[in-house]
C-alpha positions in Angstrom: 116.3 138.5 156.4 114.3 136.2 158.6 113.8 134.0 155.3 117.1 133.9 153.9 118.1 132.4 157.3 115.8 129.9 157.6 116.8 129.0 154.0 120.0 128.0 155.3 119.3 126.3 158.1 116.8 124.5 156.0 119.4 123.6 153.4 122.4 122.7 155.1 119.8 120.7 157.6 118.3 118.6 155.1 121.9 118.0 153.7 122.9 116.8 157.0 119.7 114.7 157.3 120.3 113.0 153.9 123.5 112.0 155.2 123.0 110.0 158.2 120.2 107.9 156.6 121.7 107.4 153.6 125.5 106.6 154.5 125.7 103.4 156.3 129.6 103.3 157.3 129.8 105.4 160.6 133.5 106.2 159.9 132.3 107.6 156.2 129.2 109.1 158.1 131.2 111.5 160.0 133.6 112.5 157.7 130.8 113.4 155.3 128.5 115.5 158.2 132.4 117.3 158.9 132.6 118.2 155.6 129.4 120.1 155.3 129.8 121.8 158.8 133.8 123.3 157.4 131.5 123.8 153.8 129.4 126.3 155.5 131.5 127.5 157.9 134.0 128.7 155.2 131.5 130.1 152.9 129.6 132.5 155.2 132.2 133.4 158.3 134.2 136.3 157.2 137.0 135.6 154.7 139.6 137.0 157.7 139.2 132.9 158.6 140.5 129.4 157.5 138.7 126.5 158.3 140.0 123.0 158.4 140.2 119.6 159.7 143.5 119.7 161.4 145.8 118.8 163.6 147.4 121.6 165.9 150.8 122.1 166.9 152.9 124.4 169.3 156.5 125.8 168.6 157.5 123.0 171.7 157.1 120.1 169.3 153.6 118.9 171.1 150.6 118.0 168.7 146.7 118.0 169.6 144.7 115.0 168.6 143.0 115.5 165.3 140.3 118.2 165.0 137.2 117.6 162.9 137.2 121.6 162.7 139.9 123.8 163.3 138.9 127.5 162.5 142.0 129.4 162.2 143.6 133.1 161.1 144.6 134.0 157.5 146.8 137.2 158.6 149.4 137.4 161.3 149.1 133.2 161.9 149.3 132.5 158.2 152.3 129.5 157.8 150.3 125.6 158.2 151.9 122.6 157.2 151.2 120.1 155.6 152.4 116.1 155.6 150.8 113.6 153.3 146.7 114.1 154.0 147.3 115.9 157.4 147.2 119.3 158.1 148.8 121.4 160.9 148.3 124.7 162.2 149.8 126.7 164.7 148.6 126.7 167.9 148.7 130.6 168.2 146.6 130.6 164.3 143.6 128.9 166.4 140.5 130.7 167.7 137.7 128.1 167.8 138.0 124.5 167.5 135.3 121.9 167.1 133.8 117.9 167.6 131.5 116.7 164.8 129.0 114.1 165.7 126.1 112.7 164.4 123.8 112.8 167.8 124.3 114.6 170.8 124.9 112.7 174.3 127.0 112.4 177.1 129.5 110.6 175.8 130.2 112.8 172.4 130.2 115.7 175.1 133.1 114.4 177.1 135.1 113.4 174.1 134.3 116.7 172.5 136.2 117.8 175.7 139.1 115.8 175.7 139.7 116.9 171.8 139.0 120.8 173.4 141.6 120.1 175.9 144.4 118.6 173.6 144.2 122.3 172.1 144.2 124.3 175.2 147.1 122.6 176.9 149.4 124.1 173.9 151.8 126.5 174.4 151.6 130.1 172.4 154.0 132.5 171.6 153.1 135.8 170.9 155.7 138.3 169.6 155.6 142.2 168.8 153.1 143.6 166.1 154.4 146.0 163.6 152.0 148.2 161.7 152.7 151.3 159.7 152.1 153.0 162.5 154.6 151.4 164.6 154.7 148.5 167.2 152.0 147.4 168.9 153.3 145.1 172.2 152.3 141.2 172.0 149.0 140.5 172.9 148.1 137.8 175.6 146.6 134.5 174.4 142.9 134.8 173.8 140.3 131.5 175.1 140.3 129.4 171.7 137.1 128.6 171.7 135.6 125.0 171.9 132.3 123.3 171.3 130.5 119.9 169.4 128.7 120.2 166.1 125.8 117.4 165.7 123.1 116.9 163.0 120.3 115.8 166.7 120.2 115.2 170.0 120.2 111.2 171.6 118.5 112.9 174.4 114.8 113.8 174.8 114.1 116.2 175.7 117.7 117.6 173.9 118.8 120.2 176.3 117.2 119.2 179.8 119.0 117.7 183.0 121.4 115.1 181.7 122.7 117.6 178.8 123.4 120.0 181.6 125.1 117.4 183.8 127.3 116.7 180.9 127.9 120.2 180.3 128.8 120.7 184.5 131.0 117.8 184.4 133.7 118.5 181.7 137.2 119.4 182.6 138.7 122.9 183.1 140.8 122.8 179.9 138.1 121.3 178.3 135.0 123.5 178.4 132.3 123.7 176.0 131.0 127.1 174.9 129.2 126.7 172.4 127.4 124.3 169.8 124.6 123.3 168.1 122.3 120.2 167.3 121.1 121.0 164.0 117.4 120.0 163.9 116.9 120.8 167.9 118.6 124.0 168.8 121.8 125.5 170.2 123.4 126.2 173.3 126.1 128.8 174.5 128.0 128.9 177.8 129.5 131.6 179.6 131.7 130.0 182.7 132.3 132.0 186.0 134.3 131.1 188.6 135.3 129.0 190.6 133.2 126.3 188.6 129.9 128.0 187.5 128.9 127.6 184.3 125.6 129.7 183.1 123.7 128.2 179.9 121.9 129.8 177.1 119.7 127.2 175.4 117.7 128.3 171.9 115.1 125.9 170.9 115.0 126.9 167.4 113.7 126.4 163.4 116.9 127.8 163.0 119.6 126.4 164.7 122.3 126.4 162.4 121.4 130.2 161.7 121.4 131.2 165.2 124.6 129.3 165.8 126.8 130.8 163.0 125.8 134.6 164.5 126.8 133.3 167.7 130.0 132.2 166.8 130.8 135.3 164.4 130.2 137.3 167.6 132.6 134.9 169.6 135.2 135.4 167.1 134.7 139.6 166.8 134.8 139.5 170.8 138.3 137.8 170.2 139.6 140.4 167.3 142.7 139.3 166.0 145.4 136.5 167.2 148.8 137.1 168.9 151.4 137.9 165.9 153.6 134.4 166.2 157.2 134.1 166.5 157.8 131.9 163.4 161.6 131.4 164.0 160.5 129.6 167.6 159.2 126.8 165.5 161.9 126.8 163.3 164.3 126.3 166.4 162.1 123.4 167.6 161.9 121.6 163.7 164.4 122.6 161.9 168.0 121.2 161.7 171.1 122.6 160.3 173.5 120.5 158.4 177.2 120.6 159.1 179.3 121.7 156.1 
C-alpha cells in the first residue's frame, strides 16, 4: 500500500514539476498545475464528489470570486449552471474549496484567504430531507472547507516561522485548514477559539498522498450537505412574463 502511494505522489509530482519549468506564461502555468490538482482530485476522492473550477453563488444573487477548485456534491446539491466557459455552483453544493499556486508564500496564503472568504460569506439555505423513511429536519450549514494547493514552498525552510505567521494572520472567514506543497509536505489546521489556531505539519515523500487521506477524512467528518431549496434560487433569477 505504502508503494502504490508513493507512486502517486511520485507521478502527479513529477507532472507538476514538468510544468512549471517547461511552461513559461504564468497565466498558462497555473491553469495547467489547476488542472492536474481537479485531475487527481476527481479520479481518486469518492465518486459522491464533483470537482471543478468554479464560481459559487447563493440563492441571494451574490457570486464568489472565481475558484481554482471547487469540490462540490453530486446528490442532494446536484443543479450547477453554466454561462459561456464559467461554471457555477450552489453555495450549499460546496464542501471544500481551494487556491492553486505554483510556490507557497505569504502572499499566495493571504490571497488563498480572500478567495476562502468570498465563499464563506455566502448565504445557505437548507430545506427538509425526505428519504423513504420519512423526513429528516434541515441540517445546519457545515464549515466548507478551505486551503492552497502549490507544486513548493518560496520559503526555506517551508513550514517554519513566517509560514506560521501567515497562517496566524488570515481573516476569520478566511481560514486555512488544510493544504499541501507538493514536493515539501502538508499542513492541517484545527482552529480553537477565540483566535488559536493549532498546526499539524508532515514533512513528507509523500505529500500529495498524505494530503488526499486528509482531505477524504475532512469531507467523511462533514457527511452529506444541507438538501437545498431550489425554488429560493429560482425566486431570486428567474422572471415571469406577463401574458
Amino acid at each position: 500500500m505504502n508503494e502504490l502511494f508513493f507512486a502517486l505522489h511520485d507521478r502527479l509530482a513529477c507532472e507538476l514539476g514538468i510544468t512549471r519549468r517547461t511552461v513559461g506564461h504564468t497565466g498558462t502555468m497555473g491553469t495547467v498545475s489547476e488542472g492536474q490538482w481537479i485531475k487527481m482530485l476527481y479520479e481518486h476522492l469518492p465518486k459522491r464528489y464533483k470537482v471543478n473550477r468554479a464560481f459559487v453563488i447563493d440563492s441571494n444573487g451574490a457570486c464568489s470570486d472565481q475558484i481554482d477548485i471547487v469540490i462540490h456534491d453530486r446528490q442532494y446539491s446536484p443543479f450547477v449552471l453554466n454561462y459561456g466557459d464559467a461554471l457555477y455552483v450552489p453555495a450549499e453544493s460546496v464542501y471544500a474549496v481551494f487556491e492553486v499556486k505554483q510556490g507557497m508564500n505569504a502572499e499566495q496564503v493571504e490571497y488563498a484567504s480572500k478567495k476562502v472568504a468570498s465563499v464563506r460569506a455566502l448565504h445557505r439555505t437548507s430545506i427538509e430531507i425526505h428519504t423513504n423513511v420519512g423526513k429528516h429536519p434541515p441540517k445546519k450549514p457545515h464549515d466548507i472547507i478551505g486551503g492552497l494547493l502549490t507544486v513548493d514552498s518560496d520559503w526555506n525552510p517551508p513550514f517554519g516561522a513566517p509560514f506560521t505567521s501567515a497562517i496566524n494572520t488570515t481573516s476569520k472567514e478566511g481560514r486555512l485548514d488544510i493544504g499541501c506543497s507538493a514536493q515539501q509536505g502538508m499542513f492541517e489546521v484545527t482552529y480553537t477559539e477565540p483566535d488559536s489556531a493549532a498546526i499539524d505539519v508532515q514533512l513528507t515523500n509523500a505529500a500529495l498522498a498524505l494530503f488526499l487521506l486528509r482531505l477524504i477524512d475532512r469531507l467523511r467528518s462533514i457527511a452529506t450537505v444541507p438538501a437545498i431549496d431550489i425554488l429560493a434560487y429560482a425566486k431570486g433569477g428567474i422572471q415571469t412574463r406577463q401574458p
